[in-house]
C-alpha positions in Angstrom: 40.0 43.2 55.5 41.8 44.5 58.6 38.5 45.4 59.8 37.4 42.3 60.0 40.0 40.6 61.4 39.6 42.8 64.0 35.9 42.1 64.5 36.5 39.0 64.5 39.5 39.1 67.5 37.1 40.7 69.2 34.2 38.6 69.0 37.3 35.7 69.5 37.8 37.4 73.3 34.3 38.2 74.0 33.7 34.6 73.8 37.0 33.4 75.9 36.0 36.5 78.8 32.5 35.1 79.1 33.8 31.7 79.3 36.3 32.5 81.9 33.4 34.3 83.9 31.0 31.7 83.9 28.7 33.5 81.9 29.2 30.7 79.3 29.9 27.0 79.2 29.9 24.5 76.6 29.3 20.6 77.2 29.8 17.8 74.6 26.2 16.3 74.2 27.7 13.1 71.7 30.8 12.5 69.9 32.0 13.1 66.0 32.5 10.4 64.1 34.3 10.5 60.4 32.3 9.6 57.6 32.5 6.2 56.0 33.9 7.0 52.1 33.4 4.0 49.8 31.9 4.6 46.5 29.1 5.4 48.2 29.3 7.5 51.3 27.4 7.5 54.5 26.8 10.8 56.7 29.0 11.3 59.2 28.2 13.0 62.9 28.9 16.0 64.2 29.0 16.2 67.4 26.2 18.3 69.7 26.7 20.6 71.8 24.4 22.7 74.6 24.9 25.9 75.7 24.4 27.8 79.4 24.5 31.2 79.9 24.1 33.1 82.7 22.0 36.7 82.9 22.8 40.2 84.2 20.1 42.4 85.2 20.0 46.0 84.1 17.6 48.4 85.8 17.2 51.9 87.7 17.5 53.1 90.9 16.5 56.6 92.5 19.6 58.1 95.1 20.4 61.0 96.2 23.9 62.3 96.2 25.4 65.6 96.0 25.5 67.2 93.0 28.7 70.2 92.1 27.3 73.4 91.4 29.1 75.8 88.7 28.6 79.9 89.8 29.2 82.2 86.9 30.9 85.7 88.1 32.5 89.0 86.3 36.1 89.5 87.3 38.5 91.6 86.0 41.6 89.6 84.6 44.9 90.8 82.6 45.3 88.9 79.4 48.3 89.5 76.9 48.3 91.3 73.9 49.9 91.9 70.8 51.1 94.5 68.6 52.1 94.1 65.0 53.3 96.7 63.2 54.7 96.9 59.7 58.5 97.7 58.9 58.7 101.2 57.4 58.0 101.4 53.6 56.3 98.6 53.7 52.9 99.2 51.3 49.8 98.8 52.5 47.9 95.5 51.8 45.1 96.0 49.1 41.5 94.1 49.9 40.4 91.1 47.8 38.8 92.3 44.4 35.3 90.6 44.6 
């Protein structure tokens, strides 16, 4: 449920961004009207709309720009290390029966 509430915020401000980009516009073609309720009722309107979008391009285009280059070397480093070493009498751990 949460998921889809969140879809559908989502899709709510994709919408309003587009809008406020120009990318989308909305213009009221007619007007609603209520329908008529007697015993017998008539249709009602709804009201039209049409729709403009605008476009973006998407394509490919061959530069050339410097590239970083990664060199692998040997050094000689010191690294820590550590020593663990049993208090005395301490027995000797057995290995896992299999």
């Amino acid at each position: 449920m949460r998921a889809i509430l969140v879809l559908i915020g989502l899709i709510a401000l994709g919408v309003v961004a587009a809008m406020a980009t120009g990318m989308l516009r909305f213009n009221q073609q007619q007007g609603a009207s209520l329908p008529t309720v007697t015993l017998q009722s008539e249709g009602g309107q709804l009201p039209k709309y049409s729709a403009e979008t605008g476009s973006v391009g998407i394509g490919n285009t061959a530069r050339t720009v410097e590239v970083p280059t990664v060199e692998m070397k040997k050094a000689t480093v010191v690294l820590p290390t550590i020593d663990v070493k049993q208090a005395p009498g301490t027995p000797a751990p057995t290995p896992a029966a299999k």
